[in-house]
NUVEXTI-239696 format. One line per 5 residues: for each residue z, x, y of N, C-alpha, C. Coordinates in pm, whole numbers, plus 50000, padded with zeros to 5 digits. Last residue first. Example, Ala and Ser with C-alpha at 12.3 -4.5 7.8 and 13.67 -1.06 7.14 Angstrom:
<nodes>
50708:51285:49775:50714:51367:49894:50787:51290:50003 | 50780:51319:49431:50780:51230:49550:50780:51320:49670 $
</nodes>
This chain:
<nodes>
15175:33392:62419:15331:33420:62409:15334:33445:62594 | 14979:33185:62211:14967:33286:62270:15145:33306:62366 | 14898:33208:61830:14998:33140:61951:14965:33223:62052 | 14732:33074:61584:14700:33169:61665:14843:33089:61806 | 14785:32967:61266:14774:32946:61359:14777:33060:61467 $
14698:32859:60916:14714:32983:61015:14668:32913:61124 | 14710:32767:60578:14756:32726:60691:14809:32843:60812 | 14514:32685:60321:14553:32789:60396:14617:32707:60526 | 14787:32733:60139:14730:32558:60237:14603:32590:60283 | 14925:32989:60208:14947:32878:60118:14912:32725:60235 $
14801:33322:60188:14797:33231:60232:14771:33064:60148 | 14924:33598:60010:14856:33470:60006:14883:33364:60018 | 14874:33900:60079:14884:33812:60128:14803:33704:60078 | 14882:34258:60196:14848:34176:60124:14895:34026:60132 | 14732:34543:60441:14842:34417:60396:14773:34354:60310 $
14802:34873:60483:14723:34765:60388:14817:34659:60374 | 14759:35027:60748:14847:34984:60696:14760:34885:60608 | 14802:35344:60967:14674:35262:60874:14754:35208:60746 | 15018:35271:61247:15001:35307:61107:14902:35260:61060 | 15169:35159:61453:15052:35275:61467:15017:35337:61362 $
15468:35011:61319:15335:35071:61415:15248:35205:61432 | 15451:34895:61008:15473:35018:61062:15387:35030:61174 | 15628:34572:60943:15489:34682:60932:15545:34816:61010 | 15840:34451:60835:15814:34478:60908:15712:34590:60879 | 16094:34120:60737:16053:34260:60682:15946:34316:60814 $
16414:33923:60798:16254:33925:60872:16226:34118:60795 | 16605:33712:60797:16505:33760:60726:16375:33850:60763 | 16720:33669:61041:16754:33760:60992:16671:33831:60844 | 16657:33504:61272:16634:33456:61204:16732:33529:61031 | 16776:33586:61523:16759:33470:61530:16729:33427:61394 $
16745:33896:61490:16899:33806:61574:16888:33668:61560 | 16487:33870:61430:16584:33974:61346:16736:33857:61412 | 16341:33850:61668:16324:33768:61557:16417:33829:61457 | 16452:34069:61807:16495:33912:61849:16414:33810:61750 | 16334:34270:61655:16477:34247:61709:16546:34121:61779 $
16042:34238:61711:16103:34208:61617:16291:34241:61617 | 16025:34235:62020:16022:34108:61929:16112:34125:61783 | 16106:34504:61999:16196:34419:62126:16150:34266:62079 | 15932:34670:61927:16051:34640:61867:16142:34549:61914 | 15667:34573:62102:15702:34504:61937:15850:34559:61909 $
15814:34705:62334:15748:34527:62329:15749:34480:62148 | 15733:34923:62220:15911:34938:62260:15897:34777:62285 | 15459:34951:62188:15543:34979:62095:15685:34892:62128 | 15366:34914:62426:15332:34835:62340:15401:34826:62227 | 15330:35123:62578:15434:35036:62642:15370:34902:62528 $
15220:35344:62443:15347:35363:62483:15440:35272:62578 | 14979:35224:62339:15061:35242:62233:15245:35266:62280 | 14826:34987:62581:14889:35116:62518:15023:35126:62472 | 14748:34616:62518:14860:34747:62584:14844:34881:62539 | 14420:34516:62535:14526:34570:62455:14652:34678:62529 $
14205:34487:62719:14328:34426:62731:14425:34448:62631 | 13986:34676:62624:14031:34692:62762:14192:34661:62744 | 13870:34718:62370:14049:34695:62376:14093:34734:62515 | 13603:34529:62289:13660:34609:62370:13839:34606:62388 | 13359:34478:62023:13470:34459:62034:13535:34597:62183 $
13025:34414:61971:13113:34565:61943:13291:34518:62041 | 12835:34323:62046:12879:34292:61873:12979:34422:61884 | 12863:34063:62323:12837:34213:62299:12842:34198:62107 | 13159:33943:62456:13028:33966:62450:13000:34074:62357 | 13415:33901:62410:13340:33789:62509:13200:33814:62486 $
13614:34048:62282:13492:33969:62190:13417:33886:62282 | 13874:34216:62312:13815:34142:62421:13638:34131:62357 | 14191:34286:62133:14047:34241:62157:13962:34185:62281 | 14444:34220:62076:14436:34166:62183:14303:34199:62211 | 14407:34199:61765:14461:34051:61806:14367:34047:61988 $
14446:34464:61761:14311:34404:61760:14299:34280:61774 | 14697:34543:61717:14661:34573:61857:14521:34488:61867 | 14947:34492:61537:14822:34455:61523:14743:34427:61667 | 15270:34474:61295:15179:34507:61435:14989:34510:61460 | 15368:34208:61146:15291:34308:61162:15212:34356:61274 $
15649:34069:60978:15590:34143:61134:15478:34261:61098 | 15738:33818:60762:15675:33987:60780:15598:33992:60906 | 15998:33639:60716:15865:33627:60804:15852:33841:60806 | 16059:33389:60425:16049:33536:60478:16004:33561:60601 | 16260:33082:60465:16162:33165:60424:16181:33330:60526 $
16422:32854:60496:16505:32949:60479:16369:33110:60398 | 16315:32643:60594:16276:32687:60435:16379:32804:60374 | 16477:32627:60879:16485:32507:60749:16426:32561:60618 | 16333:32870:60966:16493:32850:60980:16541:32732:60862 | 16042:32787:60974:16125:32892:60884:16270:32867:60843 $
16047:32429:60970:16005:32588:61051:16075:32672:60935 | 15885:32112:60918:16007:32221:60895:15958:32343:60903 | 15715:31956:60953:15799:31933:61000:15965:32043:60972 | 15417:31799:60815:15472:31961:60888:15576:31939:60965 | 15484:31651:60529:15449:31652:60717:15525:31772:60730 $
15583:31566:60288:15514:31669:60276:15412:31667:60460 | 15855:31472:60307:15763:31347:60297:15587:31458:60308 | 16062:31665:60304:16031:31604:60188:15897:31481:60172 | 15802:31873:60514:15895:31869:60467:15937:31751:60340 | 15618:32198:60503:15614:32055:60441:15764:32025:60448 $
15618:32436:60825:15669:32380:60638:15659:32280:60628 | 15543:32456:61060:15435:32465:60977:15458:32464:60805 | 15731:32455:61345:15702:32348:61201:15603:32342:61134 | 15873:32724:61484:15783:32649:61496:15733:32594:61308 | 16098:32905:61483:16101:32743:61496:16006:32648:61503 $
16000:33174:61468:16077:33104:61408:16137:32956:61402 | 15848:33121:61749:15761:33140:61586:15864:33086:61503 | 16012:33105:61938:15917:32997:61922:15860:33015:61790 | 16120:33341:61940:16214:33222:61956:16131:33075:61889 | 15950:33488:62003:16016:33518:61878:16067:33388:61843 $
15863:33428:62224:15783:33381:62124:15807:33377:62040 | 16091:33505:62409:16046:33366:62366:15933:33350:62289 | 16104:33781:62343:16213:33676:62297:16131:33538:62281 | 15857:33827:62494:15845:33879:62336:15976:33825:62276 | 15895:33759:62760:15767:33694:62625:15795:33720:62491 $
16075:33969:62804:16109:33830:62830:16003:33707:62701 | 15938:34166:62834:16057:34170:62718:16084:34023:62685 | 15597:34119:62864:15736:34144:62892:15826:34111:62769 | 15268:34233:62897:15320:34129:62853:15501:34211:62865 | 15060:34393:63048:15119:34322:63125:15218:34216:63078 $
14823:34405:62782:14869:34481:62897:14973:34349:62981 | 14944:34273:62444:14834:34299:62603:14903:34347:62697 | 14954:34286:62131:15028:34265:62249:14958:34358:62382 | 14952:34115:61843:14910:34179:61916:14973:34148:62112 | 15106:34051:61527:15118:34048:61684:15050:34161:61748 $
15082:33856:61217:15020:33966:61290:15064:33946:61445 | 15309:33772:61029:15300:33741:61154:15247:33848:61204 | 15361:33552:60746:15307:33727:60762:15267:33670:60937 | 15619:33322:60632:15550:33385:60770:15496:33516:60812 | 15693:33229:60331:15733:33258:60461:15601:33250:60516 $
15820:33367:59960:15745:33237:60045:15785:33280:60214 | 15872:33699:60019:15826:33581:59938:15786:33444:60041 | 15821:34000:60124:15858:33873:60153:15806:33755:60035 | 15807:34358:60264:15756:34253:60205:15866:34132:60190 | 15731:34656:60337:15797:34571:60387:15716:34414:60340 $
15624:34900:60287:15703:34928:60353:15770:34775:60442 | 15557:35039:59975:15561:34969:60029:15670:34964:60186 | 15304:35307:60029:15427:35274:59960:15515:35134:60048 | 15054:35377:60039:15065:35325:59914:15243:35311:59888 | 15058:35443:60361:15001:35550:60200:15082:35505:60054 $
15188:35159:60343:15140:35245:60462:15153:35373:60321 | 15190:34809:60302:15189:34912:60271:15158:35045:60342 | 15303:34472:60306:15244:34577:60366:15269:34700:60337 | 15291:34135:60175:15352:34317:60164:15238:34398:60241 | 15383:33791:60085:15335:33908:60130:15419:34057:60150 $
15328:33491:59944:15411:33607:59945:15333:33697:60026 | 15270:33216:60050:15347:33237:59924:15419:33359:59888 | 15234:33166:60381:15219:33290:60281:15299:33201:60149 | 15125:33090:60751:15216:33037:60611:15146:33090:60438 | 15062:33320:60935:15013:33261:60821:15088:33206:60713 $
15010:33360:61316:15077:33304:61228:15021:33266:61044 | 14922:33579:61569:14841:33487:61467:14945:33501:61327 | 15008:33620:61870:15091:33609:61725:14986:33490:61648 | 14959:33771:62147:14922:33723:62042:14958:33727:61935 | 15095:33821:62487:15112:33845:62345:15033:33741:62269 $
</nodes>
């Protein structure tokens, strides 16, 4: 799994112009997810995003996670994360999971980011989806799960 992380001021995702899941200050969390990744990965990254320290805290050091801002985190599905860019100008989704063991892996994160955090809004899989978003600091990190 790939979870490219973006500490946000706000964000929203949309699917034919209606909104289908948004957030104020927080975490827009694109996930892409590869062949061969488990139920097991997709708790512990959940586990790990929501705790991981990319909030200012009072001495303004990255030292406070979601759970302490008490911020949003928006899930967005996002198969192009798992990409294979080694060569070439044209992008290969050898290593991207299919849609039918890729799906039931993203509800199985976002359900354990849901149990752990409870804020959490959510994209639509397999959807042509418009996200919006603005990134605060900019501050984005790439995890791998």
């Amino acid at each position: 799994m790939i979870a490219l992380l973006q500490r946000v001021s706000h964000g929203s995702v949309f699917v034919d112009g209606v909104a289908v899941g948004q957030i104020g200050h927080g975490i827009v969390l694109f996930l892409g997810i590869e062949k061969g990744d488990s139920t097991e990965q997709a708790e512990k990254l959940a586990e790990r995003i929501v705790n991981y320290r990319l909030f200012a805290d009072d001495d303004g050091k990255m030292n406070a996670c979601l759970q302490d801002t008490l911020g949003g985190l928006l899930i967005v599905p996002q198969f192009t994360l798992a990409a294979d860019t080694s060569q070439g100008r044209r992008p290969g989704f050898e290593p991207a999971a299919v849609p039918a063991d890729a799906e039931p892996l993203f509800e199985k994160f976002v359900e354990a980011a849901y149990a752990l955090h409870g804020q959490v809004a959510v994209g639509t899989f397999g959807a042509d989806m418009q996200v919006n978003l603005t990134n605060d600091g900019p501050v984005t990190f790439i995890l791998n799960g």
